[in-house]
N, C-alpha and C positions, 0 to 999 in steps of 0.2 A: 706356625705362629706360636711364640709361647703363651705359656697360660697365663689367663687372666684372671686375675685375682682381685674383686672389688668388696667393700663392705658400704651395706646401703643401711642410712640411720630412719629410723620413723619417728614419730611422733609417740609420745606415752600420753595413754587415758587412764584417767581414776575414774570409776561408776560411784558414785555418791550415793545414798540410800539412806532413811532412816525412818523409822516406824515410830508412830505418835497416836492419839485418836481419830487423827485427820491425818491421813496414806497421800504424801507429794512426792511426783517424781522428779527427781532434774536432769534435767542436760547441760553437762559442762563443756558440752560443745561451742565451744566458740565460733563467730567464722572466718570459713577457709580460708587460710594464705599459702598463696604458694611460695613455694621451699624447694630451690634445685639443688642437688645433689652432685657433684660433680668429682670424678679421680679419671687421673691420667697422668703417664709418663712418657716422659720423651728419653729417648737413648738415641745416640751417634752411632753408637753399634749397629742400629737396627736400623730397615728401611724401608718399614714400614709401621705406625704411630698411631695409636687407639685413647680414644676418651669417652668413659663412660656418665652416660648423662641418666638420672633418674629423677625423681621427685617425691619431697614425702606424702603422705595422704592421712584423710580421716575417716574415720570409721563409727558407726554405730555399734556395730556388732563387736565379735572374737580377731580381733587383730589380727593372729595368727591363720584366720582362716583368710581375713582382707590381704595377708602379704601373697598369699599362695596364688593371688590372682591379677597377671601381666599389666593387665590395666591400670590396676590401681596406683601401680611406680612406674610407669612409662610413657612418658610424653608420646603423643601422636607424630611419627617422623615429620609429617608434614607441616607441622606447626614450627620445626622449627629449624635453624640454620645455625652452623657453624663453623668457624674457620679461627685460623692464627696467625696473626698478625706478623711480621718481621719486619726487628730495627736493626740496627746497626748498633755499633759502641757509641756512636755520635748521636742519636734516636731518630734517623734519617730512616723511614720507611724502607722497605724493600719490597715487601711482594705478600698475598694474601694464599694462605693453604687452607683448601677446602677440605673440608670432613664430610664423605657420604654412611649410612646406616652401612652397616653388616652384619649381620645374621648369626648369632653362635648360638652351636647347638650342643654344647657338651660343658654346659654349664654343670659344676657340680650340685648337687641335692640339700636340702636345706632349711633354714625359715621361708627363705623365698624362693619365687617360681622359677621352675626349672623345666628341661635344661636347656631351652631356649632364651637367649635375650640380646636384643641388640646393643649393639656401639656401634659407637664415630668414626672413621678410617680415613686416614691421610690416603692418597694412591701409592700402589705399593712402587718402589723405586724413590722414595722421598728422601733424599739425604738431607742433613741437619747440619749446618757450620760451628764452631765452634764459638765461633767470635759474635754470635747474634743472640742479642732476647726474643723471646717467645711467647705473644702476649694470645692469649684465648680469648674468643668471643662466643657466647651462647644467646641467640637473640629467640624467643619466644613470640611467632609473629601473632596468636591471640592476645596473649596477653600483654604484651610492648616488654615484657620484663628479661633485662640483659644481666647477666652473668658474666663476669671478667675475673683472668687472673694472669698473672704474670711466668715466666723461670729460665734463667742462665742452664748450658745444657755442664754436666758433668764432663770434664773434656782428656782424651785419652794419657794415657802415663806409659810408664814403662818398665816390664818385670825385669830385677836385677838378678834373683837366683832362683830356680837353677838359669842357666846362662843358657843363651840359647844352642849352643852347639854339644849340649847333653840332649840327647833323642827319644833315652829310656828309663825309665825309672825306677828305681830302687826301694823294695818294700822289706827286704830280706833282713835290716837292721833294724833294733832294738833303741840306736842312738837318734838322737832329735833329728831332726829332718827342718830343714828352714827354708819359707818362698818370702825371697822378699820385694819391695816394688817401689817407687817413687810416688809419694801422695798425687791425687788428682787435684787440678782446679777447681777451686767449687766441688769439691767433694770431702765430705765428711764420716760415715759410718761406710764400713767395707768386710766384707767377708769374702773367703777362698771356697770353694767349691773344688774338692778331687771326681771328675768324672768318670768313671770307668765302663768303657764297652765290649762287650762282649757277644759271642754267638751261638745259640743254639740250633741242631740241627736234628729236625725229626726223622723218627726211624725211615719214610717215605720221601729224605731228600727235603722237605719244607724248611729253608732258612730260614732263623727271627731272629734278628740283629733286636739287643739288648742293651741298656744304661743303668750306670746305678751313681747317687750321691752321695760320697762322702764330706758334709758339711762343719765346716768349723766355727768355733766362736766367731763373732765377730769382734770389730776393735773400731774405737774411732781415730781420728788424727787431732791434733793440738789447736789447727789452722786449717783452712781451707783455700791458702795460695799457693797449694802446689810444691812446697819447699820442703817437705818430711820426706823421710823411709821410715816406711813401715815394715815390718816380719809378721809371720804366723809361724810357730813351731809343731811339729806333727810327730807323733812316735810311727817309726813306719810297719811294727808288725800290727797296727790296731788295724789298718788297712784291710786283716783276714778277718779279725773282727765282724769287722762291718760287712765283709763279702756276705758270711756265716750270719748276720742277722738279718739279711737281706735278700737272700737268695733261695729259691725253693730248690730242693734235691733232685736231682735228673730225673725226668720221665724212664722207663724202661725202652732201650733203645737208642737213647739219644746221644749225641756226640755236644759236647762242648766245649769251645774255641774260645782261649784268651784275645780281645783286637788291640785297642790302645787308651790312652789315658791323656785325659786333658785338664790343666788347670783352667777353671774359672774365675776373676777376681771380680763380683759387681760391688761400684759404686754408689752410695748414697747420696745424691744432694742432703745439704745442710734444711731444708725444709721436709723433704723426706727422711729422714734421722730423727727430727723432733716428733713427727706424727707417729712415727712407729715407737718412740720412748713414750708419746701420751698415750699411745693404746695399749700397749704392753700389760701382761696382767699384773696385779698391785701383791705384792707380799707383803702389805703394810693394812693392819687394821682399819686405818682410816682411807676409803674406797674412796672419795670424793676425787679425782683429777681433772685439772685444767682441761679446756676443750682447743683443741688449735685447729683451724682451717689458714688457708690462705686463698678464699675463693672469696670474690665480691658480690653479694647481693646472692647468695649461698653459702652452701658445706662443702666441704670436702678438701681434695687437695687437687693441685696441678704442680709437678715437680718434677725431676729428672734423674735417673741412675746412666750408670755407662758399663759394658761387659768387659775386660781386657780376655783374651784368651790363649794359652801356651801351649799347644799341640805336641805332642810324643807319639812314638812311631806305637810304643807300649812297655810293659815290662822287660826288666834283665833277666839274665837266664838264671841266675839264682834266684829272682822275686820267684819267677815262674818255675822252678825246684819246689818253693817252700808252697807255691799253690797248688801244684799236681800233689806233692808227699804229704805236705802239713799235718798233724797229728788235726790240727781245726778246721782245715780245707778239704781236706782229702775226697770224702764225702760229696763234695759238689761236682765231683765229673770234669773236671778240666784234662783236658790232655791236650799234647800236641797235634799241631795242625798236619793234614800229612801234604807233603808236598807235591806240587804238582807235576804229574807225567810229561 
């Protein structure tokens, strides 16, 4: 499952105070309303589909001590129900998808608590159509209070270079390197992802199959009907580069094997684009930024990206000359693979 990646918003207090002859404390507590917080994405790619539900909270005390505790941002499962809606182009219903809790345990570390925390899960095997809306519902059975949002999914395209009948990839050159691809529908913000896998194998025979990302700018497109080409240009010896900042130096012992290389292209919906431009950090003195949601009667988002992916067998045998010799690689222990008896 890939990782999930959520940002949960709380509430700000100010403690008020002021000393006079006569010592008054206040509370600028207000009271509670609840506040659901909601992110998820739908991809065609995937098939299976996660939404995170939380809620903000208040506190008397150290915030920072109130996020550290599960309770305080997470609805009781039982309280509440959720599923998503499907229509049609004509808004003719289709069918309801349920979301059950699951369990993740390798929540990164944080403001807030970790590393367990649940989400919503479609069943796995859910495939998504291209041609349908996707309306979410979060209903709150204490508290009657429903949560709705809407999203078109990102819908697949197609890479025009390299072509598909180049297998292996070429890092050996100094000259531009070009992937290019047909805009997606409904897709707005996109970046390439260079995958590269590899293996190492401990002095005792223990294989670890290994990944590393080599990540590009990203770019947007003009429109969002699908009718652009888009490029990314790459210099192909930064590729050692990037091995060399990324890579730890061979244990004593150990053999390491070049495998293969994949492009990744994901898509951004056009409301996922804007979320990510309003959070982005500000290089401009003036900090204040607009706030966007697209969630009713809450925060957060509900939107859609989409993965295209270009599989390669691996490097050419020149890439793989200049990663065994490399005056910059050398050092990392690749050698060839030895063939089998």
């Amino acid at each position: 499952m890939n990782k999930i990646i959520f940002k949960i918003f709380l509430l700000a207090f100010i403690v008020v105070a002021f000393a006079t002859s006569c010592k008054n404390d206040v509370d600028i507590n207000d009271e509670y309303k609840e506040i659901s917080v909601v992110y998820g994405l739908l991809d065609m790619s995937e098939t299976q589909h996660f939404v995170k539900l939380t809620k903000a909270f208040q506190t008397q005390g150290n915030v920072y001590i109130a996020a550290k505790e599960i309770d305080n941002s997470q609805y009781n499962p039982s309280d509440i129900v959720m599923f998503i809606e499907v229509y049609n182009d004509n808004g003719t219903f289709i069918k309801d998808i349920n979301l059950d809790t699951v369990m993740i345990t390798n929540k990164d570390t944080g403001d807030f608590y970790a590393p367990d925390q649940i989400v919503y899960a479609t069943a796995k095997g859910e495939k998504l159509s291209p041609n349908y809306e996707y309306h979410l519902k979060v209903k709150n059975l204490v508290t009657g209070n429903i949560v709705e949002a809407n999203t078109r999914l990102v819908k697949d395209f197609s890479i025009v270079k390299p072509i598909s009948l180049i297998k292996s990839i070429d890092f050996s050159s100094s000259y531009p390197k070009t992937v290019e691809w047909h805009s997606a529908e409904n897709g707005k913000l996109y970046q390439l992802t260079v995958r590269y896998f590899y293996t190492d194998v401990l002095s005792d025979g223990t294989m670890i199959p290994h990944s590393v990302d080599w990540v590009m700018p990203s770019i947007k497109s003009d429109k969002t009907d699908g009718t652009e080409k888009l490029h990314v240009q790459y210099n192909g010896y930064a590729f050692y580069d990037m091995l060399v900042a990324n890579l730890e130096l061979p244990e004593a012992g150990m053999k390491r094997y070049s495998d293969s290389v994949q492009y990744v292209i994901t898509v951004a919906h056009e409301d996922f684009s804007i979320y990510l431009d309003v959070n982005e950090p500000s290089t401009s003195i003036v900090q204040e930024r607009p706030a966007f949601s697209n969630i009713s009667n809450g925060i957060g988002l509900f939107s859609s990206r989409f993965n295209n992916y270009r599989p390669f067998i691996g490097l050419t045998q020149k890439s793989l000359d200049s990663l065994y010799n490399g005056s910059k690689t050398y050092m990392l222990g690749f050698e060839d693979r030895p063939l089998n008896p």
